[in-house]
C-alpha positions as CSV (number, residue, x, y, z in Angstrom):
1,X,0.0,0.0,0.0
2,X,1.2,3.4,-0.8
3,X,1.9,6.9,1.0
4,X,2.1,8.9,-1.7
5,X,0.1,11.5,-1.6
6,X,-2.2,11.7,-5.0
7,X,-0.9,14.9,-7.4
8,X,-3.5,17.6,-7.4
9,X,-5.1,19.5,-10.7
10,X,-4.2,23.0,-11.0
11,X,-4.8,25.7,-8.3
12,X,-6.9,27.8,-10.6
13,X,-9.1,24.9,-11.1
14,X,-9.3,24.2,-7.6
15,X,-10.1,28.3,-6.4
16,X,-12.5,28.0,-9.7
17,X,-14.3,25.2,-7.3
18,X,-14.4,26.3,-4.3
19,X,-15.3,30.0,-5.6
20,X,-18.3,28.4,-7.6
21,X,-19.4,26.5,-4.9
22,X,-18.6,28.0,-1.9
23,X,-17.9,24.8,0.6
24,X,-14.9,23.4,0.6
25,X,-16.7,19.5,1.8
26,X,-16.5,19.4,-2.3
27,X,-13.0,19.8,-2.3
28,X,-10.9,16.2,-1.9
29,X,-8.1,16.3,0.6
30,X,-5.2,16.8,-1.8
31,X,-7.3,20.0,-2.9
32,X,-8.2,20.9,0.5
33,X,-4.6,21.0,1.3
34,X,-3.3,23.1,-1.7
35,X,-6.3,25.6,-1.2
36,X,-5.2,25.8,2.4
37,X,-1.3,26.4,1.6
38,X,-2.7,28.8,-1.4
39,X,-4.6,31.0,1.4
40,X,-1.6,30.5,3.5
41,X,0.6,31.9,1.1
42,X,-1.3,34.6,-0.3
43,X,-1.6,36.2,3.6
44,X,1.8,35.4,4.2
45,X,1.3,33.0,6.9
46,X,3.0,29.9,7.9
47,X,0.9,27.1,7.0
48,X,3.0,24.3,9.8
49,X,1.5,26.5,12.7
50,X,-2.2,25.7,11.8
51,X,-2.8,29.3,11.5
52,X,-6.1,28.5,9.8
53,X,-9.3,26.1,11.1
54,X,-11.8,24.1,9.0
55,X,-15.4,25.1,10.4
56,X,-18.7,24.5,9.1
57,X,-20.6,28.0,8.9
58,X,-24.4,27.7,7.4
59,X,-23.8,24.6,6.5
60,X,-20.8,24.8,4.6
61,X,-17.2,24.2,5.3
62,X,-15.0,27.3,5.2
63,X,-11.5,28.1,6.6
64,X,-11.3,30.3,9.7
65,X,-8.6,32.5,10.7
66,X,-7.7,31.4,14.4
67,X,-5.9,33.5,17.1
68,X,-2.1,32.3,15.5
69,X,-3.2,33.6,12.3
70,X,-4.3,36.9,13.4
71,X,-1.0,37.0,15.5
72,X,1.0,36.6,12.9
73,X,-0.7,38.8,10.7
74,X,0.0,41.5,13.2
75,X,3.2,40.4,13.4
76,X,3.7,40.8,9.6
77,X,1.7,43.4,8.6
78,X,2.8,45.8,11.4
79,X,-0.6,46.0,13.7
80,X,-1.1,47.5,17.0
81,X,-3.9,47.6,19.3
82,X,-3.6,51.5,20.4
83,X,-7.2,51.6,23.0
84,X,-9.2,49.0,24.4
85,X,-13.2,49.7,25.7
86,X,-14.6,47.4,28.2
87,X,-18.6,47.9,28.6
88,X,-21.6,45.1,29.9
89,X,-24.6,46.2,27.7
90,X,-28.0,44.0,28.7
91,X,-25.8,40.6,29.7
92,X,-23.7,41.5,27.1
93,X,-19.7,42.1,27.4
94,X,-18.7,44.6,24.6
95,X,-14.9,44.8,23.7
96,X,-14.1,47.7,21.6
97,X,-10.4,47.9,19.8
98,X,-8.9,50.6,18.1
99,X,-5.5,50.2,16.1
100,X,-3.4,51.1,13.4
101,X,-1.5,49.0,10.7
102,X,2.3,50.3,9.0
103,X,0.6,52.1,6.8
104,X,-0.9,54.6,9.4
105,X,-4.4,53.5,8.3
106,X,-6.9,53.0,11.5
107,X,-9.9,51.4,12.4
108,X,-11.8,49.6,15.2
109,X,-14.0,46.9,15.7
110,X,-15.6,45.2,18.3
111,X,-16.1,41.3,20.0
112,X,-19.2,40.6,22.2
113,X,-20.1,37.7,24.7
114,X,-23.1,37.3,26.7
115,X,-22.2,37.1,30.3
116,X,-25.4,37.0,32.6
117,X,-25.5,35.0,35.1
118,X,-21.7,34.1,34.1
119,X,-19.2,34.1,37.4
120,X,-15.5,32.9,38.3
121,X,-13.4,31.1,35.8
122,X,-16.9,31.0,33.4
123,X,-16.8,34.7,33.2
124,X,-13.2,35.1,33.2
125,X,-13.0,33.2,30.2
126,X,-16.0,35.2,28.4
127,X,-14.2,38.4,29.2
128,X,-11.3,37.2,27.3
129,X,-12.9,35.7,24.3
130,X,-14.3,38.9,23.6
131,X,-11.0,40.9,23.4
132,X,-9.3,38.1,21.3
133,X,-12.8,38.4,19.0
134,X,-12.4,42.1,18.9
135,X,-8.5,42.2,18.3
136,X,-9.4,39.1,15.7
137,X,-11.9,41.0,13.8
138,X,-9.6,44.7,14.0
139,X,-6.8,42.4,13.0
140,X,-8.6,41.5,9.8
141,X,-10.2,44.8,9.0
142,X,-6.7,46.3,8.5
């Protein structure tokens, strides 16, 4: 039985796919795998550090840039985090982030959380998964 991993068809044919269709579950593996280095390397990330997660968002499967991604981009792209807002609005925790990339250009963005009800460790951990969805989706936006 063999190892070898099965050669792929072209990556204009596989971004033609996955542009068309939207869902990478169509994809095989071998063309999972090129997409995924292909996004990598167009972002300039490092593909061995799983920068990037498969998820399945309304019902199809998409890649999703996890917390190393956006810390590399950062890294790379020259992003700070200047201000950070802390606010409960209704149960909700809202985490406003304000930056700036190399360039000078700006912007903010926000992550949320519900917290009622929420104490100790549980709402510890909801506090901080709204600042790394807000410095996640600033990180982006730039």
């Amino acid at each position: 039985m063999t190892t070898e991993i099965m050669p792929v068809r072209d990556e204009s044919a596989i971004l033609e796919r996955v542009i068309a269709l939207g869902d990478l579950s169509k994809l095989d593996p071998n063309e999972r795998i090129a997409y995924y280095r292909a996004v990598c390397e167009s972002v300039g990330l490092n593909p061995l550090t799983k920068p990037l997660d498969y998820i399945t968002l309304n019902g199809k499967l998409t890649l999703y840039a996890n917390k190393g991604a956006t810390d590399q981009i950062r890294r790379n792209r020259g992003v700070s985090i200047d201000r950070v807002e802390r606010e409960v609005v209704e149960g909700i925790y809202v985490v406003t982030v304000y930056g700036h990339d190399a360039t000078g250009r700006t912007d903010s963005d926000m992550g949320t959380v519900p917290v009622r009800g929420l104490t100790g460790d549980n709402l510890a951990n909801a506090m901080l998964k709204a600042l790394t969805k807000a410095k996640r989706r600033l990180t982006l936006s730039l």
